[in-house]
C-alpha positions as CSV (number, residue, x, y, z in Angstrom):
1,X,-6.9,91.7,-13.5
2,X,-5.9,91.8,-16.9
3,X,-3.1,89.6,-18.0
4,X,-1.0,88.6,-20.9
5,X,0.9,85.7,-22.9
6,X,3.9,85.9,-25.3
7,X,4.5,82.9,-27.4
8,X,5.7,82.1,-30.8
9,X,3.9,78.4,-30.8
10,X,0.4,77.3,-30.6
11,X,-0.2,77.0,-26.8
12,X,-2.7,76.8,-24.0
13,X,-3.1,80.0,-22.4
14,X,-5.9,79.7,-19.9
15,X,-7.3,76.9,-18.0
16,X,-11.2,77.5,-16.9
17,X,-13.0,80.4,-17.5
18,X,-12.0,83.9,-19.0
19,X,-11.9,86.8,-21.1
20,X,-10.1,87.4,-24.0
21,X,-9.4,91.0,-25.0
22,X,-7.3,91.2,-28.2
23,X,-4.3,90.9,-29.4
24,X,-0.6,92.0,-30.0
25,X,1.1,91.1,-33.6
26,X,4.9,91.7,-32.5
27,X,6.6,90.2,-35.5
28,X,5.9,88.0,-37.8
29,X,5.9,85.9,-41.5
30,X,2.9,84.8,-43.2
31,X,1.3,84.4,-39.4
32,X,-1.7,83.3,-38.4
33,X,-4.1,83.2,-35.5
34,X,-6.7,80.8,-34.2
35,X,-8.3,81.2,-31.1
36,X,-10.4,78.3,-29.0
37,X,-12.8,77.9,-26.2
38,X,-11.0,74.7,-25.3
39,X,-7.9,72.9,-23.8
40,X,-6.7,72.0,-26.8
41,X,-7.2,72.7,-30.7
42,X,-10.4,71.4,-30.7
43,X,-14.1,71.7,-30.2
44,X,-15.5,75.5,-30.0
45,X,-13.8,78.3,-32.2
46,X,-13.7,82.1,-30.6
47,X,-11.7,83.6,-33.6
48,X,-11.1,81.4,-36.2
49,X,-8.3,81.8,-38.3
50,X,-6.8,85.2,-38.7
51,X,-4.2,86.4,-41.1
52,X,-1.6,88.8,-39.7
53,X,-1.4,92.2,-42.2
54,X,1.6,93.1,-42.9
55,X,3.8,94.4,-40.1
56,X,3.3,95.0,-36.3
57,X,0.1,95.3,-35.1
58,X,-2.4,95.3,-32.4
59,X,-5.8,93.6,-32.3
60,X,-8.6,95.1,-29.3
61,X,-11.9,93.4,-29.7
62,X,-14.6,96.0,-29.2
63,X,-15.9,94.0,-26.2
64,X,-14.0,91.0,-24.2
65,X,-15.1,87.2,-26.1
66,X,-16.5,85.1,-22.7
67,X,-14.2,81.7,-22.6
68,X,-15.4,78.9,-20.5
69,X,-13.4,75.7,-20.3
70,X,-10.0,77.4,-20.9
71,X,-8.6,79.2,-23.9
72,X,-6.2,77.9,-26.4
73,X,-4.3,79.2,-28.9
74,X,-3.2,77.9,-32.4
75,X,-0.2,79.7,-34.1
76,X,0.6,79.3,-38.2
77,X,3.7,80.3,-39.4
78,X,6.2,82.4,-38.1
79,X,5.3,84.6,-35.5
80,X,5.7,86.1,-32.0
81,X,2.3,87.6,-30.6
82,X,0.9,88.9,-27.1
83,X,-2.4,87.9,-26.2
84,X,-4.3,89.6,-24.0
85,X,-7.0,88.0,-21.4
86,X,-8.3,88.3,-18.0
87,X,-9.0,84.8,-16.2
88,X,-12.0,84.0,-14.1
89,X,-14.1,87.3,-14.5
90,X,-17.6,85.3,-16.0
């Protein structure tokens, strides 16, 4: 079941194992986007750091990323974003 997390702050989104899907840019200002296969900021990098283009915009990866202790993600700048994942399908 596919499932989804607003924030405006790096945050953790997932504890344990998952899929991550993509993205949803909602608004934001010289954003940014780091995505980890941790509980933290730390240890291994799924995305690492992606600059927001200009605008709103959404970001589908062409196949899920596999997470396994938990996924966490780090926000730069000003921005409100929609990430999309599925928990506990590995």
């Amino acid at each position: 079941m596919a499932k989804y997390k607003n924030t405006t702050a790096s945050v953790q989104v997932q504890s344990g194992a998952g899929r991550v899907s993509g993205f949803i840019v909602n608004s934001h200002t010289s954003g940014t986007l780091k995505l980890w296969d941790s509980l933290t900021a730390a240890n291994t990098i799924i995305m690492n750091t992606f600059t927001f283009p200009t605008g709103s915009s959404v970001q589908i990866f062409p196949d899920p990323i596999d997470f396994y202790t938990g996924l966490f993600a780090t926000v730069g700048g000003t921005a409100d974003i929609t990430i999309l994942w599925s928990p506990n399908t590995i």
